[in-house]
C-alpha positions in Angstrom: 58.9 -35.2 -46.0 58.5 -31.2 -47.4 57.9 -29.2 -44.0 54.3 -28.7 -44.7 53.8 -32.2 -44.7 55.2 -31.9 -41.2 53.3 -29.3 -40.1 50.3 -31.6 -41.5 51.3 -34.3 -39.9 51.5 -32.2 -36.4 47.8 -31.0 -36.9 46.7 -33.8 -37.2 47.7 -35.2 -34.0 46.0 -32.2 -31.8 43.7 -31.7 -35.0 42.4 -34.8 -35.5 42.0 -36.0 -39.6 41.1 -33.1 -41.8 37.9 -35.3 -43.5 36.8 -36.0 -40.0 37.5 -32.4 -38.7 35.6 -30.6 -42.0 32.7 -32.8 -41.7 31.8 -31.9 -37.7 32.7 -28.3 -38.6 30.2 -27.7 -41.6 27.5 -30.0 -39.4 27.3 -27.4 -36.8 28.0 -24.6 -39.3 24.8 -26.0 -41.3 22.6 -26.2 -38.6 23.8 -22.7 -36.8 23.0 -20.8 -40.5 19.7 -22.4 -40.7 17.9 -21.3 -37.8 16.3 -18.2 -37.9 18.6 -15.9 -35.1 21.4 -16.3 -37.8 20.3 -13.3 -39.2 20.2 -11.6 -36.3 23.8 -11.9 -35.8 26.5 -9.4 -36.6 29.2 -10.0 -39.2 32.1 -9.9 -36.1 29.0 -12.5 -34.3 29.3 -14.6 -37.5 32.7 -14.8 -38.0 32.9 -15.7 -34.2 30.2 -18.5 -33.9 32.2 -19.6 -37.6 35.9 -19.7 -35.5 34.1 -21.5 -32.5 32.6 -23.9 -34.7 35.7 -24.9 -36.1 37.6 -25.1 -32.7 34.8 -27.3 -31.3 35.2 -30.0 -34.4 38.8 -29.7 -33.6 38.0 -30.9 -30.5 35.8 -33.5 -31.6 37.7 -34.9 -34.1 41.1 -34.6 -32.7 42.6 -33.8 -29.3 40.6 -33.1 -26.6 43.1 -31.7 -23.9 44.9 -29.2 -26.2 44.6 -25.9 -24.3 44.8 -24.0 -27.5 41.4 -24.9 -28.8 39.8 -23.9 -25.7 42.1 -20.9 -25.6 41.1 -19.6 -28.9 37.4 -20.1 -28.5 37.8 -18.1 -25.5 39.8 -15.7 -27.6 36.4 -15.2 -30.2 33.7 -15.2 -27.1 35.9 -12.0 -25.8 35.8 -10.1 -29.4 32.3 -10.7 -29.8 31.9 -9.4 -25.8 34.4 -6.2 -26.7 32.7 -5.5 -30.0 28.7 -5.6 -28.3 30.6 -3.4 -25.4 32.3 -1.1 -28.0 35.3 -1.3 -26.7 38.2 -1.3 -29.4 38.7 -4.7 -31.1 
């Protein structure tokens, strides 16, 4: 096995599959783009609500109790909060 499969094959265990992850991910994507406050958002607010979107599917589709996914989404909530505070992101 090449050592991306490996890596693959790791993600997929705290990642769940990647048909199963991409198909929660552009469900909430779709519906977040399609309501009207989407415009209202911010590129870095984009980007953001994008990343938490993915880490939530990631915690759909795969494993639940990985810290990391919860870490990260915590990560984009606090550039968003330090980018509408102007503080240096």
């Amino acid at each position: 096995m090449s050592d991306i499969d490996q890596t693959l094959a790791g993600r997929k265990k705290t990642h769940g599959s990647f048909k199963e992850h991409a198909g929660v991910a552009q469900a909430l994507k779709d519906s977040l783009r399609g309501h009207a406050g989407w415009c209202e958002l911010t590129w870095e607010q984009r980007e953001a609500v994008d990343m938490i979107c993915h880490k939530l599917a990631r915690i759909i589709a795969g494993n639940p109790n990985e810290p990391d996914h919860w870490h990260d989404i915590i990560g984009y909530a606090r550039l968003v909060e330090k980018a509408i505070s102007h503080e240096e992101i």
